[in-house]
N, C-alpha and C positions, 0 to 999 in steps of 0.2 A: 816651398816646404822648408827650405832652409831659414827664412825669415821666420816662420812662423815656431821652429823648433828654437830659434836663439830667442824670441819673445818671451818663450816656456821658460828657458833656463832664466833668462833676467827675471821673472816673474816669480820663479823660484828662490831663486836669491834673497830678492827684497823682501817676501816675503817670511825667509827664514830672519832676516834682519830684525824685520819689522819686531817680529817674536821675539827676539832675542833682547830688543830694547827692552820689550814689555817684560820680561824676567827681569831680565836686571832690576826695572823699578821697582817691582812687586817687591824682590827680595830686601831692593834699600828701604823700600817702608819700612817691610817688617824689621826689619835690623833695626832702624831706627825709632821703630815700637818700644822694641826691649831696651833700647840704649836710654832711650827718653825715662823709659822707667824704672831703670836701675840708677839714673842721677836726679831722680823724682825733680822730673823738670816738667811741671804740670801744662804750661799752655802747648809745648812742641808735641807733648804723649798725647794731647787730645786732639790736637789741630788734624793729627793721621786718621781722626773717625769721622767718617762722613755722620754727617748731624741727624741720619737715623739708625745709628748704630749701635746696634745691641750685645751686649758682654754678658757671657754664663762662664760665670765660677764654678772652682769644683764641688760645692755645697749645691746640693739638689735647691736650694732657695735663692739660688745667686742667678737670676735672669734680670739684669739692667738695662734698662734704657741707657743712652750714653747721657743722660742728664742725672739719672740717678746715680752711674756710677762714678762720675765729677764728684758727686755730694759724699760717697764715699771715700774717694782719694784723697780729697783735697785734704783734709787734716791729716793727711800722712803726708804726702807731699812738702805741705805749707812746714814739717817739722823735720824734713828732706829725710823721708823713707819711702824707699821707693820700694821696686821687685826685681830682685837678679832673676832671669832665665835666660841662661846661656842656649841660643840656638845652635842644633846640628840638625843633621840629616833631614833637609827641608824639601820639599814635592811642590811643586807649582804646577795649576791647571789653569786652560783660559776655554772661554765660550769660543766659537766661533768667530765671532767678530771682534773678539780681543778687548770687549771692555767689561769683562767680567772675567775673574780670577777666583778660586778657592786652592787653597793650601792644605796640608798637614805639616808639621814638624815635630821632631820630639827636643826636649829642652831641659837642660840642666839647672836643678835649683839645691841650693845649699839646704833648704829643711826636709823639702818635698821628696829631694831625690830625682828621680825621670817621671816627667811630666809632657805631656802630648796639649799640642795649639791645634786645631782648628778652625778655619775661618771660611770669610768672601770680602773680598775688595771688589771694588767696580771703580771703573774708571770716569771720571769728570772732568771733562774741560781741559783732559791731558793728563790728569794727578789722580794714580790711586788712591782710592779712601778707602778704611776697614768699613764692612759696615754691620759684620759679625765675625767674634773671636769668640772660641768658645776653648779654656784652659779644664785639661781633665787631668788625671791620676793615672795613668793605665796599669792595672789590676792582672798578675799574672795567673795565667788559666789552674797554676799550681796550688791558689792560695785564695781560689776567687768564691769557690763556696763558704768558706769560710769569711769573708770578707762580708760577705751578702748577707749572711747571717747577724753576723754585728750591727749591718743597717736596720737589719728586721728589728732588732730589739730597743732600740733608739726612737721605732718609728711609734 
């Protein structure tokens, strides 16, 4: 019994570790998401998206492949304008088996104001890849009827 109850605890351990690896990397991606694209350093911003990875903007039209949304960067980048969003207050979830992660964060931007990330990473070969980032607006429940109305008439 006594063996079997210190198995439990090492068992528990490693596996709190194990997790705790896997945070920390999720979080360096994402950091280094945002860091890549606020010094609009194009190949290191893309290299973090697994090659079927899709990006929705906050325009109802902005669902990209991550080859379209290269074709839209890249002339920003190439003339070094990137995207500040300063990360705070970030949530990290994993599957089960720990090679699947989704986030939320909410995120500081100089025009936008607070703006909310979204995503899924899955893990490959050891290295997280985003494989969905989905950047929104978030719209106060004070202001949101009206907000919606604006879209209505645009639409």
């Amino acid at each position: 019994m006594k063996y079997l109850l210190l198995g439990l605890i090492v068992l528990a351990v490693a596996t709190t570790a194990f997790a705790n690896d896997d945070r920390n990397s999720v979080n360096q991606t994402l950091n280094a998401l945002h860091h890549n694209a606020s010094i609009a350093n194009f190949d290191k911003y893309f290299s973090l998206y697994h090659d079927s990875a899709i990006f929705i903007g906050t325009d109802a039209s902005e669902v990209w492949t991550k080859e379209a949304f290269q074709a839209y960067a890249k002339p920003h980048f190439d003339k070094g304008r990137g995207w500040t969003y300063q990360p705070r207050d970030r949530h990290v979830y994993f599957s089960s088996s720990h090679d699947v992660a989704w986030f939320d964060e909410l995120l500081d931007n100089e025009s936008l104001g607070e703006t909310r990330g979204t995503g899924v990473l899955i893990k490959e070969k050891g290295t997280w890849k985003v494989t969905q980032y989905h950047l929104t607006i978030p719209i106060p429940n004070a202001i949101a009827d009206s907000v919606a109305q604006q879209i209505k008439t645009m639409q």
